[in-house]
C-alpha positions in Angstrom: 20.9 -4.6 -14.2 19.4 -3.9 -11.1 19.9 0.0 -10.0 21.3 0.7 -6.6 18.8 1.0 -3.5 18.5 4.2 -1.5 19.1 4.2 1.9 16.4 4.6 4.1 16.2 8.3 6.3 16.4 7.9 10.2 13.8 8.9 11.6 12.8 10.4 14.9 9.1 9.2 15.5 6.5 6.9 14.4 4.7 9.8 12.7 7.6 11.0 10.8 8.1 7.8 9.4 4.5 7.4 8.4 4.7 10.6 6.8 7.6 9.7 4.4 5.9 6.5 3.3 2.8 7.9 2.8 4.2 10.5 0.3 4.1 10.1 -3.1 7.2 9.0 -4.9 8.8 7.1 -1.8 7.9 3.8 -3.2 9.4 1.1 -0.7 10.6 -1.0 -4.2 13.4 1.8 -4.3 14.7 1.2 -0.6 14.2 -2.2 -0.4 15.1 -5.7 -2.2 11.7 -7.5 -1.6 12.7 -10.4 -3.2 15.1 -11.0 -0.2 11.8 -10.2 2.2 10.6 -13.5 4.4 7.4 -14.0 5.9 6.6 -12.3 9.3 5.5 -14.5 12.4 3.7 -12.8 15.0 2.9 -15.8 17.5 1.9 -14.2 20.5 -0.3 -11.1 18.4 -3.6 -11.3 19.4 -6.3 -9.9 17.1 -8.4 -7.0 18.7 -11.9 -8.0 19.9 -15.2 -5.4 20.6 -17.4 -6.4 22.9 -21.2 -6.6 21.3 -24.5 -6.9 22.2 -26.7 -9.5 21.3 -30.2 -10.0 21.8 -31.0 -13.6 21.3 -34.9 -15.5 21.8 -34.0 -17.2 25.8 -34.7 -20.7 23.8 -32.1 -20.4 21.5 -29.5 -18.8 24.2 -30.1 -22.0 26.0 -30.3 -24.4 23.2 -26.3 -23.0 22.6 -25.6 -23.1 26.4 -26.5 -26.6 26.3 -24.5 -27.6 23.2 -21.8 -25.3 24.4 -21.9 -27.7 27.8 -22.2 -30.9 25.7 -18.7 -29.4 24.5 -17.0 -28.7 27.6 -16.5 -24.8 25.9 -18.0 -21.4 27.2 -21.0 -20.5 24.9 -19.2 -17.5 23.7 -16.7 -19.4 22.1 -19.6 -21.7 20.8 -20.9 -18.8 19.2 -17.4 -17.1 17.9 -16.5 -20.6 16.5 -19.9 -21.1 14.6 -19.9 -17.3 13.2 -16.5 -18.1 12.1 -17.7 -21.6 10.2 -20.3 -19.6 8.5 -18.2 -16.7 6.9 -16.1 -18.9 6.0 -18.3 -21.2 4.4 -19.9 -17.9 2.6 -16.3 -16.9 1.4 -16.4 -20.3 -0.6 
């Protein structure tokens, strides 16, 4: 038998809220049916970038521009898109 869920406070900021969750004892499982819960789509969320910087030998930073031209792409995006090959390939 499942046991009734609470309901949940109102709260008047962002921070208030944060505050309730974060103490112990609220556990969400008692406010909410999770098994009811669908998954969240975010399509226009863009993940947060930092800008770096890179020192590179000049022949290798042109070798990339080249094959970045070859591809019709901006070398940066050459460079993202191969970092992102090789994690991922190291997650394996």
């Amino acid at each position: 038998m499942n046991k009734p869920l609470k309901a949940i406070p109102e709260f008047t900021t962002e921070a208030e809220e944060r505050a309730f969750w974060e103490t112990d004892g609220n556990d969400s499982t008692e406010y909410l049916d999770w098994s009811l819960a669908g998954q969240a789509k975010f399509p226009n969320l863009k993940p947060s970038t930092q800008s770096i910087s890179l020192r590179l030998p000049v022949n290798l930073l042109e070798s990339i521009k080249i094959e970045a031209n070859r591809r019709d792409i901006p070398y940066q995006a050459l460079i993202k898109v191969w970092l992102v090959e090789k994690m991922e390939e190291s997650v394996r």
